[in-house]
C-alpha positions as CSV (number, residue, x, y, z in Angstrom):
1,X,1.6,-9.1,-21.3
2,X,-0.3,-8.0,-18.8
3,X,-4.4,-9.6,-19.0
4,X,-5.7,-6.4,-16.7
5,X,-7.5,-3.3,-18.4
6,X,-8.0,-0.4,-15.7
7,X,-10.6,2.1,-16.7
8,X,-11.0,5.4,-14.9
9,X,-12.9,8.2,-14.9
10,X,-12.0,11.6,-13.1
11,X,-13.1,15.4,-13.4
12,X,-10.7,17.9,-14.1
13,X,-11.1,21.4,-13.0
14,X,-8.9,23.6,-15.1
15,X,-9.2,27.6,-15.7
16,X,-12.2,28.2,-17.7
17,X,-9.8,30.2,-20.3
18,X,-7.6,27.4,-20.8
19,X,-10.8,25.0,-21.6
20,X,-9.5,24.0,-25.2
21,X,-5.8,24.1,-24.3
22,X,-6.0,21.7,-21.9
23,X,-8.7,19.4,-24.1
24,X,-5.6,19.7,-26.8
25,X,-3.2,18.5,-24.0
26,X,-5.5,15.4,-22.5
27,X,-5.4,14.3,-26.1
28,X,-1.8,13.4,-26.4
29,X,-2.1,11.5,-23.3
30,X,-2.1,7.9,-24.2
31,X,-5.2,6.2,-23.3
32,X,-6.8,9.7,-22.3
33,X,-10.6,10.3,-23.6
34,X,-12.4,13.7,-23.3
35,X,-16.4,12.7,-23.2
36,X,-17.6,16.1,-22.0
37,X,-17.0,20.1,-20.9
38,X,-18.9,22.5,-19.4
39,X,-17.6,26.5,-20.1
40,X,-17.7,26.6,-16.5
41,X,-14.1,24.8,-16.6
42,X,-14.9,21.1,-16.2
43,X,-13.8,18.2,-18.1
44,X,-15.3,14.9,-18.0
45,X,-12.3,12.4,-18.6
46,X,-11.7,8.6,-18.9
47,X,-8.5,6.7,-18.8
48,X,-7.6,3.2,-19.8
49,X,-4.4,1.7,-19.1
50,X,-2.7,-2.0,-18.1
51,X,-1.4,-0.8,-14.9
52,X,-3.4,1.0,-12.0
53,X,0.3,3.0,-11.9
54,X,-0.1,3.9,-15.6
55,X,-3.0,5.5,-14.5
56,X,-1.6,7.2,-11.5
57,X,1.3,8.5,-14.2
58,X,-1.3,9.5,-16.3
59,X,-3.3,11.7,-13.5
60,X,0.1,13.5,-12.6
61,X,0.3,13.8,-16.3
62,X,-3.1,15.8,-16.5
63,X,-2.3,17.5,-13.3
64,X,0.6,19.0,-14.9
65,X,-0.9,20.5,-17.7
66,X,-1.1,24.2,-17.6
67,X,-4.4,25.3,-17.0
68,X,-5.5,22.6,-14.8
69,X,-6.6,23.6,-11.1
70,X,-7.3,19.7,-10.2
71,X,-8.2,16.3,-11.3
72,X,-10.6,14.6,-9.3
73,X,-10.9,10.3,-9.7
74,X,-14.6,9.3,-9.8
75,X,-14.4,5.8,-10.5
76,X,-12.4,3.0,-11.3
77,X,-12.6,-0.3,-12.2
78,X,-10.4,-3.2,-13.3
79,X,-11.4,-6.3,-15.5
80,X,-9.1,-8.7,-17.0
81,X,-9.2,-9.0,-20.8
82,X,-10.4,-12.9,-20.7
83,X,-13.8,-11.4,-19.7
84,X,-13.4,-8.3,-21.8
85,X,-13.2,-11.2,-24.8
86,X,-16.4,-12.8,-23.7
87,X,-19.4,-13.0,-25.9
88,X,-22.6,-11.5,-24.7
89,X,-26.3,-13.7,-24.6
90,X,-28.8,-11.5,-25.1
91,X,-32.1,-13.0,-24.4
């Protein structure tokens, strides 16, 4: 088992007519998480995954998806799951 989570977050540009098609399609990608759109064509995206190359799968996944233009990483960040499974103090 692997004790790594990798959480990314990306933009994807896709053709403003294929909006919902493509929101359908990011939603059978495992780990995939649609948190915002704009009619504009833009897509506001996270992934989670064990692996960082799950997540490169998983962009080439997105990429392919008809309708899409682009996928654009913003951010990502790797904790293991020992910290994940910490409590928090709050003061």
């Amino acid at each position: 088992m692997n004790d790594e989570l990798h959480i990314t977050s990306l933009v994807v540009h896709v053709i403003p007519q294929a909006l919902a098609q493509v929101a359908q399609g990011l939603g059978a990608i495992d780990g995939a998480q649609v948190h915002g759109s704009h009619p504009s064509g833009k897509l506001v995206v996270t992934l989670e995954a064990p692996h960082a190359r799950d997540i490169l799968d998983r962009v080439t996944q997105i990429e392919q998806l008809q309708g899409v233009i682009n996928a654009s990483l913003v951010y990502q960040h790797v904790e293991s799951w020992q910290s994940l499974n910490q409590g928090v103090e709050h003061d």
